[in-house]
VMD Tcl script that draws the C-alpha trace (Angstrom):
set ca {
  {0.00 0.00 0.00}
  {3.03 2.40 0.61}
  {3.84 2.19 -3.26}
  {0.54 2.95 -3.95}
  {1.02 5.96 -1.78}
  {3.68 7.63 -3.66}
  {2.49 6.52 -6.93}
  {3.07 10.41 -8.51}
  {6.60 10.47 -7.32}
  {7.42 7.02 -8.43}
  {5.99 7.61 -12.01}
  {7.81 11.24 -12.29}
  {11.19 8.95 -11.88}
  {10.22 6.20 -13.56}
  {8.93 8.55 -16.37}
  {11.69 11.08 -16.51}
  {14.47 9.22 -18.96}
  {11.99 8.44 -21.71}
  {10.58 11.89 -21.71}
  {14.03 13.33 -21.83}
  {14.82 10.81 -24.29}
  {11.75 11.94 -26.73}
  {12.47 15.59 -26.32}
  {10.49 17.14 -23.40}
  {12.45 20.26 -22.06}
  {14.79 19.23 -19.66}
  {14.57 22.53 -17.52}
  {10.87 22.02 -17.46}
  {10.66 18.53 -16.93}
  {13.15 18.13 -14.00}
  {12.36 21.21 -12.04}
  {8.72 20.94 -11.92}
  {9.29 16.92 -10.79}
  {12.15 17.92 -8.09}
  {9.80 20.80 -6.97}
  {6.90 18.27 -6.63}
  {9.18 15.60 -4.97}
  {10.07 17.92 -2.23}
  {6.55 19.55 -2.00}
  {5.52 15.71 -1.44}
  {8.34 14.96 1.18}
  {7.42 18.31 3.29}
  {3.36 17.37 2.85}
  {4.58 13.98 4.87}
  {6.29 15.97 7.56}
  {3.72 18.86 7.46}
  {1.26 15.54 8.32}
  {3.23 13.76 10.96}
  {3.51 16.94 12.78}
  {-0.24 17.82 12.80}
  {-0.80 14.42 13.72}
  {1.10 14.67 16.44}
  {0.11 18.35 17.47}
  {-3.02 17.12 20.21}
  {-4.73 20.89 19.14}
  {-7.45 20.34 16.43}
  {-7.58 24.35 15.03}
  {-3.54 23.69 14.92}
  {-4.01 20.86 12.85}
  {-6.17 22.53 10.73}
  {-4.32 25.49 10.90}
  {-1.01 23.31 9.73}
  {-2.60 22.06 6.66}
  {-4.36 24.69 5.35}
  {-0.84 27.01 5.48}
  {0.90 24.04 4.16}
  {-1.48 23.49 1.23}
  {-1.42 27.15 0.59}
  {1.85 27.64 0.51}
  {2.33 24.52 -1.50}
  {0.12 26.10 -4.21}
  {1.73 29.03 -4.44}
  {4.87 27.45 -4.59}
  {3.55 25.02 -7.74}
  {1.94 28.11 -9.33}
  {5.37 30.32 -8.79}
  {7.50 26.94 -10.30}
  {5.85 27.45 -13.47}
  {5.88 31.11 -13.87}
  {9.48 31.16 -13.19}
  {10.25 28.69 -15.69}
  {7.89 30.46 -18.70}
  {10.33 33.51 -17.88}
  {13.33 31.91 -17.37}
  {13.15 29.06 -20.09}
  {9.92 29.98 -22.07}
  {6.79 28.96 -23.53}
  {8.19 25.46 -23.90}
  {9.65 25.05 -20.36}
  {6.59 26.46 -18.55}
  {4.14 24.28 -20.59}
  {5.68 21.42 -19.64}
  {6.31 21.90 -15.90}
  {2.66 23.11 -16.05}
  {1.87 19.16 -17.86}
  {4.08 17.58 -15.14}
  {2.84 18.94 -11.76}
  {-0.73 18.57 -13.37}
  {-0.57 15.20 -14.20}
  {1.57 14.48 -10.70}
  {-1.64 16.35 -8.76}
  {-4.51 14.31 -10.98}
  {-2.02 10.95 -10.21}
  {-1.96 11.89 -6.38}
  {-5.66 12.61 -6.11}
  {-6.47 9.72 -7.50}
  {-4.51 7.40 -5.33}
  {-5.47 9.12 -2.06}
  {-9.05 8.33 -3.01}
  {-7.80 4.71 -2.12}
  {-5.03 5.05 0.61}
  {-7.11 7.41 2.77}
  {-8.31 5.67 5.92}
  {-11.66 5.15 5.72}
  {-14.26 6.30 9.02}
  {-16.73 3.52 10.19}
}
mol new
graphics top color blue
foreach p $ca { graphics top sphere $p radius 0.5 }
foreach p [lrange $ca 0 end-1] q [lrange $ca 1 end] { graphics top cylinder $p $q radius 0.2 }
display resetview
């Protein structure tokens, strides 16, 4: 079940030489993954750490800033790479953190524990 949990970040690796290999910007492809690997890795601390926080508001509090944040932080990826690298560069880190986001919704439909 834990593969099934990092699904995204195992398909942006697994996924990364052949689209390099066909062409995809490399700038695009690799920054928007690495930015969306460590956006991942901070969501699982961010959640450990309102799991352990006792305080329900601070829990809430915790994940709303963090999924905030993590937005902006997406959104800011791609602008910086349209101005840095252009059209092609932006498009594609745009493709990669939305296919990542559709991949990771759709898993956590499954791995989320379910209430009784």
């Amino acid at each position: 079940m834990a593969i099934l949990s990092y699904l995204d970040v195992v398909l942006l690796v697994l996924a990364a030489p052949i689209m390099l290999l066909i062409g995809v910007p490399v700038a695009g492809y690799c920054i928007a993954a690495g930015v969306w690997i460590v956006l991942r890795a901070t969501g699982v601390a961010v959640d450990r750490l309102a799991t352990a926080s006792g305080d329900a508001r601070g829990q809430i509090g915790l994940r709303m800033a963090y999924m905030l944040g993590r937005l902006f932080a997406l959104a800011l990826t791609i602008v910086l790479l349209r101005k840095a690298g252009g059209k092609d560069d932006g498009l594609t880190a745009l493709v990669v953190i939305v296919v990542a986001f559709t991949i990771q919704l759709g898993t956590s439909a499954f791995t989320r524990p379910r209430s009784r």
